[in-house]
Structure formats: C-alpha cells, structure tokens
OpenMM code with the backbone's topology and positions (N, CA, C; nanometers):
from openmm import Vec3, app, unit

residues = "UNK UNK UNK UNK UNK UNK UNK UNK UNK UNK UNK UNK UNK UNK UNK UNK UNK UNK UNK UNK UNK UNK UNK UNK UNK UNK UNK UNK UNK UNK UNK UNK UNK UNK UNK UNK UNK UNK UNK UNK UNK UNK UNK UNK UNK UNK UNK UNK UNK UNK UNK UNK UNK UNK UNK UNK UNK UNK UNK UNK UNK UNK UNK UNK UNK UNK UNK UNK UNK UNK UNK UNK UNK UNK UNK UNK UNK UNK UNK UNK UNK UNK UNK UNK UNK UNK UNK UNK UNK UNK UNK UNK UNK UNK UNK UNK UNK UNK UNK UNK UNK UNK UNK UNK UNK UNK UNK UNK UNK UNK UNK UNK UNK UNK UNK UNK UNK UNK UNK UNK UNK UNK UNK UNK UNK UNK UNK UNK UNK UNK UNK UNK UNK".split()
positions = [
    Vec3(2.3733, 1.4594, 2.0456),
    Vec3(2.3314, 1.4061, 1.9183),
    Vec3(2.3085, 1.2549, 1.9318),
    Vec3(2.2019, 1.1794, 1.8743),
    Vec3(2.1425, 1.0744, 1.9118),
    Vec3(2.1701, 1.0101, 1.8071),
    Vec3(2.3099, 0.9048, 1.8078),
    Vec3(2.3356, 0.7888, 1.6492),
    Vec3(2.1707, 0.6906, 1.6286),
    Vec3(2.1132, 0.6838, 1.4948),
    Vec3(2.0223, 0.6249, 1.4766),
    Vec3(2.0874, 0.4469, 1.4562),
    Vec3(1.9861, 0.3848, 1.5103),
    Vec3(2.0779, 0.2083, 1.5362),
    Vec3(2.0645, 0.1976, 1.3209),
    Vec3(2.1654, 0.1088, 1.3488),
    Vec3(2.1075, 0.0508, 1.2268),
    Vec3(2.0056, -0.0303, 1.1921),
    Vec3(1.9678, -0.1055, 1.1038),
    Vec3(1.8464, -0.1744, 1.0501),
    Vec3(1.8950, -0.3279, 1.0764),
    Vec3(1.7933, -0.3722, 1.1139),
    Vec3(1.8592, -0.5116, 1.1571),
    Vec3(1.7573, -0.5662, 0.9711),
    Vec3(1.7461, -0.6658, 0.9752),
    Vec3(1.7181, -0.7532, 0.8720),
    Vec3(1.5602, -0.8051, 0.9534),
    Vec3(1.5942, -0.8399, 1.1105),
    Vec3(1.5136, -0.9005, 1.1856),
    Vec3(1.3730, -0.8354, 1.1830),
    Vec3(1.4277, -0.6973, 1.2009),
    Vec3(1.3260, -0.5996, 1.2880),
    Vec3(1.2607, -0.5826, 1.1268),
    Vec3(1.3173, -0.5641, 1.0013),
    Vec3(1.2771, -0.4999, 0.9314),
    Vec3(1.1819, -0.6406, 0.8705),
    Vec3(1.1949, -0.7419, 0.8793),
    Vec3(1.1278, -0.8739, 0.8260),
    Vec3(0.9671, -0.8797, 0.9679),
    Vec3(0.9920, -0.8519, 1.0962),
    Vec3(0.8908, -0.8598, 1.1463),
    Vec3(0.8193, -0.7292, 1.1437),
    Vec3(0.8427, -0.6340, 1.1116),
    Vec3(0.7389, -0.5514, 1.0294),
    Vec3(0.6420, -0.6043, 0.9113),
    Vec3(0.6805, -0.6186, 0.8486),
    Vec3(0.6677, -0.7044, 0.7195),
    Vec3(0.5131, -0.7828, 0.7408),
    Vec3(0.6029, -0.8766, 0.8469),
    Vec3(0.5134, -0.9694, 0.9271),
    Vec3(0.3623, -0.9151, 1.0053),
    Vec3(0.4471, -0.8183, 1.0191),
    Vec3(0.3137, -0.7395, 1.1013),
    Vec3(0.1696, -0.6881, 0.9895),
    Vec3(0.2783, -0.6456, 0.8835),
    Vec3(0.1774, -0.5372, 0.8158),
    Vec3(0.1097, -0.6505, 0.7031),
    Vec3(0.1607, -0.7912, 0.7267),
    Vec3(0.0919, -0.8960, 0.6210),
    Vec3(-0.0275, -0.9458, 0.7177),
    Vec3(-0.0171, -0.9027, 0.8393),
    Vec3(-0.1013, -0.9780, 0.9433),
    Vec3(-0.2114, -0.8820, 0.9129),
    Vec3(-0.1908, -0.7384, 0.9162),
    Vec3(-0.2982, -0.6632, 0.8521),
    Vec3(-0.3975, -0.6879, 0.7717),
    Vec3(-0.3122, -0.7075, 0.6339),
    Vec3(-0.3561, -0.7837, 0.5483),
    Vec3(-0.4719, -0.8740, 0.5308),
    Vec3(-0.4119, -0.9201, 0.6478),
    Vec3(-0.5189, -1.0640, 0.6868),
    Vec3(-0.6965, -1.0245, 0.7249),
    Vec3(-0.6535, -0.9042, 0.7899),
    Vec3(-0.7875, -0.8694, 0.8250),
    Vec3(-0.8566, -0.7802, 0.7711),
    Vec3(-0.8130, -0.7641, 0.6012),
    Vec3(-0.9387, -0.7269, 0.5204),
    Vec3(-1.0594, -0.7359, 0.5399),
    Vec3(-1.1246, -0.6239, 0.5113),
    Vec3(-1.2785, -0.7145, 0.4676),
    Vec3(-1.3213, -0.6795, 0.3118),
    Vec3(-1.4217, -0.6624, 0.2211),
    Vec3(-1.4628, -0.6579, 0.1001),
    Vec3(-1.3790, -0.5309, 0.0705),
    Vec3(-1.3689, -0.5287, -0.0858),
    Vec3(-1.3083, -0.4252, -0.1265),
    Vec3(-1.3064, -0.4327, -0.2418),
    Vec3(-1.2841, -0.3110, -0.3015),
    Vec3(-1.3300, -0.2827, -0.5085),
    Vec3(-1.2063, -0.1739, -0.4876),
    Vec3(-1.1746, -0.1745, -0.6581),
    Vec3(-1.0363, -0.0903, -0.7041),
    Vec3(-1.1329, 0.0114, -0.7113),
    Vec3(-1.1277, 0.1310, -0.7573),
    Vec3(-1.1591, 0.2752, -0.7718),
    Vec3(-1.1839, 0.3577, -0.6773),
    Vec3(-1.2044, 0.4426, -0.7752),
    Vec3(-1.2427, 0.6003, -0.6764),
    Vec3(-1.3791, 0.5898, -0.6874),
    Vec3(-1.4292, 0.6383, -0.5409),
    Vec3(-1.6066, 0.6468, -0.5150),
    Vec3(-1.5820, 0.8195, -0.5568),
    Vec3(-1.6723, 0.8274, -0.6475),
    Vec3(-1.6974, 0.9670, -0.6589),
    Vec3(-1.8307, 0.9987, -0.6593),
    Vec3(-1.9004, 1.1392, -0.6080),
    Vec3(-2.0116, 1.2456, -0.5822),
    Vec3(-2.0063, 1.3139, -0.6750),
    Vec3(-2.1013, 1.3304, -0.7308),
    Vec3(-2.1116, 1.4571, -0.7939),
    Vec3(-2.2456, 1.5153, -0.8062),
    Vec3(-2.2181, 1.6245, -0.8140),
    Vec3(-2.3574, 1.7299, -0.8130),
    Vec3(-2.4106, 1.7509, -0.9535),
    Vec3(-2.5132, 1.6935, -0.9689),
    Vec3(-2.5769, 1.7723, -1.1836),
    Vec3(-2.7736, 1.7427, -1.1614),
    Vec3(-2.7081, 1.8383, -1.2529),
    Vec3(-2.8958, 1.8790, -1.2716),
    Vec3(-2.9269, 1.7499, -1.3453),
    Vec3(-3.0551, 1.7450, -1.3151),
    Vec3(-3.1199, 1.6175, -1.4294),
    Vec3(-3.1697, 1.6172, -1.5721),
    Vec3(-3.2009, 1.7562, -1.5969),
    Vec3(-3.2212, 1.7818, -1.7517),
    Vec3(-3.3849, 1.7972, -1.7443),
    Vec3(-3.4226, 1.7431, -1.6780),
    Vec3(-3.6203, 1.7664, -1.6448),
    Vec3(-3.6782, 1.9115, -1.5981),
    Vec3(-3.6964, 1.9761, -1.7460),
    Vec3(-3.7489, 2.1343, -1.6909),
    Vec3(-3.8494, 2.1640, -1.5554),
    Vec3(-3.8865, 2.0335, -1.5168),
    Vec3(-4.0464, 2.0462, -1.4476),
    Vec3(-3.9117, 2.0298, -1.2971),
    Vec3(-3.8182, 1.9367, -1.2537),
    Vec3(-3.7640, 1.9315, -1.1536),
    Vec3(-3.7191, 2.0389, -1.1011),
    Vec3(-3.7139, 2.0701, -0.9809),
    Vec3(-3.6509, 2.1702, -0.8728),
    Vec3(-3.5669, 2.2226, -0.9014),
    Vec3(-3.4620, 2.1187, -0.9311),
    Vec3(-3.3162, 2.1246, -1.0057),
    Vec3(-3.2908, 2.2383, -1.1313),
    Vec3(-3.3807, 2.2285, -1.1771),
    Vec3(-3.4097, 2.2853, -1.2876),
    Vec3(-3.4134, 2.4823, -1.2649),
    Vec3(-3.4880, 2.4465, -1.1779),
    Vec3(-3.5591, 2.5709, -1.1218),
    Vec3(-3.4353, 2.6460, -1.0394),
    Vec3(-3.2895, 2.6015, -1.0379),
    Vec3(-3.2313, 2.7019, -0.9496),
    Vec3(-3.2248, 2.6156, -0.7862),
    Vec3(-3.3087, 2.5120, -0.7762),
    Vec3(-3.2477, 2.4127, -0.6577),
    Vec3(-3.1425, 2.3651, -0.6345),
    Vec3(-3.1520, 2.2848, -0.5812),
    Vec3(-3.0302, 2.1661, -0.5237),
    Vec3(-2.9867, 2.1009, -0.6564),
    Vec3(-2.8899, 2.0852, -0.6889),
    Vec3(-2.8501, 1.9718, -0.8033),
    Vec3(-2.8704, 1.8279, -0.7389),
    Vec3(-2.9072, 1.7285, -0.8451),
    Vec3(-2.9233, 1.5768, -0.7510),
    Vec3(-2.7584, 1.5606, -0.7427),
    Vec3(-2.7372, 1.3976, -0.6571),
    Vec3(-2.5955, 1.3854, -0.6283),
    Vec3(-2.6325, 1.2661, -0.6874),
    Vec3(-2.5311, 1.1847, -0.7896),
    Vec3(-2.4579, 1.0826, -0.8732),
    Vec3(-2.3837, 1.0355, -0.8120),
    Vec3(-2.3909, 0.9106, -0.7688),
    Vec3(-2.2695, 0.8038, -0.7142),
    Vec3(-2.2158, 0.7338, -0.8109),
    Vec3(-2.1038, 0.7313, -0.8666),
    Vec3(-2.0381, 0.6180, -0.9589),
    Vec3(-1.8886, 0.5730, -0.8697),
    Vec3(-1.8439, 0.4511, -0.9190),
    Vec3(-1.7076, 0.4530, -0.8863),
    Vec3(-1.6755, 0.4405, -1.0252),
    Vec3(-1.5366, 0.5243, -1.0571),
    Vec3(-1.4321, 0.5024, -1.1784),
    Vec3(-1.2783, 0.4804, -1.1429),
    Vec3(-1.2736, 0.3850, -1.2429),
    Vec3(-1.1342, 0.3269, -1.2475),
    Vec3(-1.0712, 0.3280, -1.3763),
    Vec3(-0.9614, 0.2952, -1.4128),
    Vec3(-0.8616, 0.2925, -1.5504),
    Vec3(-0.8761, 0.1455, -1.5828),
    Vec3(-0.9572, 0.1424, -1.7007),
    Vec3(-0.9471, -0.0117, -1.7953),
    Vec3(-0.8622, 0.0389, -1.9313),
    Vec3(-0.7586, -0.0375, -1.9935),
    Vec3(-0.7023, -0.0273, -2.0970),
    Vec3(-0.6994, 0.1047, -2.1339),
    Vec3(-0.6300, 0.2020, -2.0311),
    Vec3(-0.5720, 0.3714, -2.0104),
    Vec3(-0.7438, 0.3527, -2.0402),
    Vec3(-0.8383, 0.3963, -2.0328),
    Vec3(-0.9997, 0.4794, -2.0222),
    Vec3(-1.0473, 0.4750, -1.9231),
    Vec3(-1.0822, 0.5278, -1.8956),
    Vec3(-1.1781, 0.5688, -1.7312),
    Vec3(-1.3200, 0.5146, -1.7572),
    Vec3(-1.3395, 0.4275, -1.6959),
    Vec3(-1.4852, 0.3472, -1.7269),
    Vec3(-1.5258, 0.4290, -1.5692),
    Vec3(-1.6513, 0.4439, -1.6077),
    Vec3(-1.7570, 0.4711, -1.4502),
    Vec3(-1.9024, 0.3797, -1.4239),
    Vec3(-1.8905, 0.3360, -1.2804),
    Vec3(-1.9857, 0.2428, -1.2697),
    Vec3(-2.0989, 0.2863, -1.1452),
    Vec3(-2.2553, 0.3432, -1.2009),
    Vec3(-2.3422, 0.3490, -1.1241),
    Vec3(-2.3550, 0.2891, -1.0196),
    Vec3(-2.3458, 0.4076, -0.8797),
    Vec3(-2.3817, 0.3342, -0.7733),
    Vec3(-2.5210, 0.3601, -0.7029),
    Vec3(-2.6200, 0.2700, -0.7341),
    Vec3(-2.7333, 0.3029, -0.6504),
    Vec3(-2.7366, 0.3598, -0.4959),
    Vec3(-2.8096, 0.4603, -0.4709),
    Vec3(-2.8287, 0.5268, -0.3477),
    Vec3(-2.7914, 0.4467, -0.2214),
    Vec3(-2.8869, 0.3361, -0.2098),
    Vec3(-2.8944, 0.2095, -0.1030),
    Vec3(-2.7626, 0.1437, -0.1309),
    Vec3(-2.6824, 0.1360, -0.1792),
    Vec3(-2.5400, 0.0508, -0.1840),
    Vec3(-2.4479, 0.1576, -0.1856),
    Vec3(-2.4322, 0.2858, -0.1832),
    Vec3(-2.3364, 0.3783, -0.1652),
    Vec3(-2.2272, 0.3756, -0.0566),
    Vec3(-2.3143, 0.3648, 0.0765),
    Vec3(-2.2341, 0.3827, 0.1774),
    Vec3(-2.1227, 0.2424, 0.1901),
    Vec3(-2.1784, 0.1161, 0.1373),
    Vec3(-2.0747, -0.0361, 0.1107),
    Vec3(-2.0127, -0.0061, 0.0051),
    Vec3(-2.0134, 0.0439, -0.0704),
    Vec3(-1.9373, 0.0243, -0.2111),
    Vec3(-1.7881, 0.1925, -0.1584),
    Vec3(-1.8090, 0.2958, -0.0585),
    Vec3(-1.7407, 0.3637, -0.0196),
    Vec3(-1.6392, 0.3057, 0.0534),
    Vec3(-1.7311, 0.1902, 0.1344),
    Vec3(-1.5650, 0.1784, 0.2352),
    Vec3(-1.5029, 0.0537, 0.1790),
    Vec3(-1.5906, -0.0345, 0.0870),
    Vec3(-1.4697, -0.0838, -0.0467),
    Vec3(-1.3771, -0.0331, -0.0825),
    Vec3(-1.4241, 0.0892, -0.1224),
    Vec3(-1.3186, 0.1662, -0.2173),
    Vec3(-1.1992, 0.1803, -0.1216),
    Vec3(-1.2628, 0.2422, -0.0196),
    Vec3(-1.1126, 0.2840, 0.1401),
    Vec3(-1.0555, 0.1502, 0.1815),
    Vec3(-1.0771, 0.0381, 0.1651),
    Vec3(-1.0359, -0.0650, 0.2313),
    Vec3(-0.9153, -0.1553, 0.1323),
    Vec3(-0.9810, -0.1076, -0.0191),
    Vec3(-0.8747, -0.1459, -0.1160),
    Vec3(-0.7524, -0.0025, -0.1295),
    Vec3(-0.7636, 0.1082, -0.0840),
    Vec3(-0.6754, 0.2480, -0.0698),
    Vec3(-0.6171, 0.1629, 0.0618),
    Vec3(-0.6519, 0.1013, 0.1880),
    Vec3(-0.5627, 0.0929, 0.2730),
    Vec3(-0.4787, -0.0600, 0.1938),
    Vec3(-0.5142, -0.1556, 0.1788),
    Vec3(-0.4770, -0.2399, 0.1350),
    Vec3(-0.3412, -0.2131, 0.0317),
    Vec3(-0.4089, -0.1257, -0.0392),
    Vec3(-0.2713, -0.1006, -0.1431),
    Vec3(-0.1637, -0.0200, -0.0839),
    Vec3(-0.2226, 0.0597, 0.0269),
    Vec3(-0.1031, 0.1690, 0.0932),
    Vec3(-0.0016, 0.0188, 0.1954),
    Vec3(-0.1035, -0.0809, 0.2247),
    Vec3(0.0002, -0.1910, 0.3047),
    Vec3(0.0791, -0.2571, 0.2153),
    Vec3(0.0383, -0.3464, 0.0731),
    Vec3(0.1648, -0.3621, 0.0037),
    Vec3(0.1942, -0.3161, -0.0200),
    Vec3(0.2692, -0.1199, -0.0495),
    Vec3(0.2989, -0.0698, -0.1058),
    Vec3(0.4275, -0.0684, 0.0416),
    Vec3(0.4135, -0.0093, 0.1641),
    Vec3(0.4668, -0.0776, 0.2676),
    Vec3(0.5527, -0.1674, 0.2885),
    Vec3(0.5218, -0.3015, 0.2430),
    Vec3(0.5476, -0.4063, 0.2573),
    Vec3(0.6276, -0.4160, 0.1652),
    Vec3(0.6259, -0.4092, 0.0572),
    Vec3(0.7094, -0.3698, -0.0716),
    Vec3(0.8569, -0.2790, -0.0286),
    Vec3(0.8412, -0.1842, 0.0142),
    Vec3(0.9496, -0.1279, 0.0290),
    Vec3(1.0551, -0.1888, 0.1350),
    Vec3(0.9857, -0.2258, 0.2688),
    Vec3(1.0442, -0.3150, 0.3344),
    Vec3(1.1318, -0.4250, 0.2987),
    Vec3(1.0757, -0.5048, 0.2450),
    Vec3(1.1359, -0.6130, 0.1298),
    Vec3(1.2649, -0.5389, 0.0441),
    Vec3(1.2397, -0.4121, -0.0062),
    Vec3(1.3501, -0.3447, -0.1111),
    Vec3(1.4781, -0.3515, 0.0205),
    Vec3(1.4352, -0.2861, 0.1299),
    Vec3(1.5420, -0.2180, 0.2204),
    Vec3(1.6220, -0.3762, 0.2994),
    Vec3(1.5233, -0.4788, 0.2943),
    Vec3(1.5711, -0.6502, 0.3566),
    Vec3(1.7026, -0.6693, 0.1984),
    Vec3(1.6884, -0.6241, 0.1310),
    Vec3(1.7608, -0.7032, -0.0192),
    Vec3(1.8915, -0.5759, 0.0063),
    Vec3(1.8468, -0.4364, 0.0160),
    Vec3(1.9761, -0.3515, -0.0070),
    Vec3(2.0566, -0.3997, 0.1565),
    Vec3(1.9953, -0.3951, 0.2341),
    Vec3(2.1122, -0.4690, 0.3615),
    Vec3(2.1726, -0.5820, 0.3421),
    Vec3(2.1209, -0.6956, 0.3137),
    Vec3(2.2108, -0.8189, 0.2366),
    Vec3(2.3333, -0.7985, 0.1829),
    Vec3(2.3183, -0.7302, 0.0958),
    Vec3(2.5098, -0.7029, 0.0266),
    Vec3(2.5877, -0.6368, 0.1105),
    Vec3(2.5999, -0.5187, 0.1425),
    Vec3(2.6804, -0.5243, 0.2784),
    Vec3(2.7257, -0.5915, 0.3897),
    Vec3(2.6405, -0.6511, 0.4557),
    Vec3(2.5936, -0.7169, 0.5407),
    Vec3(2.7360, -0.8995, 0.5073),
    Vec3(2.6423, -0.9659, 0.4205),
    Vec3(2.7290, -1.0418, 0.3906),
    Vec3(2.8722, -1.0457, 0.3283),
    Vec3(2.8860, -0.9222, 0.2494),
    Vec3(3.1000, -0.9140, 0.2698),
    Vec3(3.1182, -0.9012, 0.3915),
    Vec3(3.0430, -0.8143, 0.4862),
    Vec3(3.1157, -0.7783, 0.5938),
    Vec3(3.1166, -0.9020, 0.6839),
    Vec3(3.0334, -1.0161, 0.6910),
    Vec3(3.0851, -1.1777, 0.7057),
    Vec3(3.1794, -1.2597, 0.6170),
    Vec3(3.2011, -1.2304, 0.4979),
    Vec3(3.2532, -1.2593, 0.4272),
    Vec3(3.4282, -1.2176, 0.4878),
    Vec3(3.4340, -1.1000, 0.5053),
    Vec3(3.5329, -1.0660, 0.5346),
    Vec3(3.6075, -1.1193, 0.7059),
    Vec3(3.4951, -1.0736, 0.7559),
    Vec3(3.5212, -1.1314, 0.9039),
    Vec3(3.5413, -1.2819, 0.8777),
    Vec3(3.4896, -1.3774, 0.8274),
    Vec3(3.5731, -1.5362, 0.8160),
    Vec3(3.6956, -1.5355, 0.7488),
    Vec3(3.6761, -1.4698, 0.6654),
    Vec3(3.8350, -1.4491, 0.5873),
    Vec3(3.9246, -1.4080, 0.7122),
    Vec3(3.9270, -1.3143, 0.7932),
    Vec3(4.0025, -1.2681, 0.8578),
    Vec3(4.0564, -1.3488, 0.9875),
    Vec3(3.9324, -1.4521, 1.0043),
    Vec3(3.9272, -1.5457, 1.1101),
    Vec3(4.0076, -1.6158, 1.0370),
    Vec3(4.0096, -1.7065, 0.9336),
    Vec3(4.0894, -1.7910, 0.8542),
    Vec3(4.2373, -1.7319, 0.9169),
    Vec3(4.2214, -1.6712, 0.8683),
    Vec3(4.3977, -1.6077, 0.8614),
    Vec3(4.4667, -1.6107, 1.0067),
    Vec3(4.4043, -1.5850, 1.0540),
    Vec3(4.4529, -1.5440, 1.1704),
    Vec3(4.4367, -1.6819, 1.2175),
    Vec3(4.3693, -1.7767, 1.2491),
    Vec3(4.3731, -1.9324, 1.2747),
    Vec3(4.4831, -1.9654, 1.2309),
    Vec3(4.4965, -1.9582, 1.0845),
    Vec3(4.6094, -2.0575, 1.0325),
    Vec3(4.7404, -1.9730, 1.0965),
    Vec3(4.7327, -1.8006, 1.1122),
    Vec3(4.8796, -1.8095, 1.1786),
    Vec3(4.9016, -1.8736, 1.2928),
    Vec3(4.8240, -1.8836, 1.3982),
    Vec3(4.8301, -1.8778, 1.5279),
    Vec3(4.9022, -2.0827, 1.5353),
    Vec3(4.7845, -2.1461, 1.3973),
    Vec3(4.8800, -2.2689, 1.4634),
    Vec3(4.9695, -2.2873, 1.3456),
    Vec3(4.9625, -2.1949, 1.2420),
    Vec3(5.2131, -2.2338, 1.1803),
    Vec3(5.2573, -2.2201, 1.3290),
    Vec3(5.2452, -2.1531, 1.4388),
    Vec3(5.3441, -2.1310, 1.5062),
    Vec3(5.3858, -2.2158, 1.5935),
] * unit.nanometer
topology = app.Topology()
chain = topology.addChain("A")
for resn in residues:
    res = topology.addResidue(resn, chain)
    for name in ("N", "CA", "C"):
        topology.addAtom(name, app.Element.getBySymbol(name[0]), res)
C-alpha cells in the first residue's frame, strides 16, 4: 500500500504558478456557447422547403440579466468566433483550477501553523527546563 505524501503549500502555489503562466498565453476569446443549428428558411421556392437540406444558423448565446440573448454569426467569421468561444471554456476551466488550488493553499495553513505553533511552544519549554538546571 502506497502512503500518498502530503501537500506541501510549495508544490501546491507552483502549480498555481504554472496554470497562471497558461493564462498568459491566451489568445482572443468571447463568453458563450457557439451554437449550429439546422432550420428551414420559410421560402416555399428554396430546396429546404422542398424536403432538402435545412440551412445551418451560426449564433453564439449567452445569459444577460438571467435571458439568453443570441448573437448572429456570419458564415466567414464562424470558424474565429468558435475557437473564441473554446479559448474562453479553457480559460475559465484554468481559473476555475487555480481557484481551487488557492482554497486547498488556505485549508493547509491552519493546521500547518498550530502544528508550528506548537512545536515552538514545546521548544520554549523544554529550553527553559534544560537551563533552570
């Protein structure tokens, strides 16, 4: 059976470090979801119409004041405005990361420092017996 080490403060702060360095190397990026969708156009004379292909709709939508606003994406800007969308999904998955890291640097602290706390106390004591004597 293999004891897992504990968490140093160190290791868990140069993660941190690491995943802010990430960070760094964003490139452009927009909040929402890129969404596809398939719909007919409503034009009896189109293909579509006829039992074809449905056209495909690019919008991205996001949550403004709780409503789902959706924003037309022209054909020719689809494929940039997609890996926006993925680049702000990785971005948020790294502070979200980074965030927790930080939680787990704050819950080691309190332990951590009684258990110095205690160890000087104990040093104290034991100093002052050694020279009463």
């Amino acid at each position: 059976m293999i004891m897992a080490m504990p968490e140093s403060v160190d290791t868990l702060k140069a993660q941190m470090h690491a995943k802010i360095k990430a960070l760094g190397k964003a490139g452009l990026f927009m909040s929402g979801t890129f969404v596809r969708k398939r719909r007919r156009c409503g034009n009896p004379a189109c293909a579509c119409a006829k039992g074809g292909e449905p056209h495909v709709a690019y919008t991205v939508t996001s949550k403004v004041a709780g409503k789902t606003k959706a924003i037309y994406v022209p054909v020719d800007l689809t494929e940039a405005v997609e890996q926006w969308t993925n680049e702000y999904k990785r971005i948020k998955k790294l502070m979200k990361e980074i965030d927790m890291l930080a939680e787990r640097v704050i819950r080691l602290h309190v332990p951590r420092a009684r258990a110095v706390k205690r160890r000087n106390a104990s040093l104290a004591s034991t100093t002052e017996t050694s020279s009463d004597a």
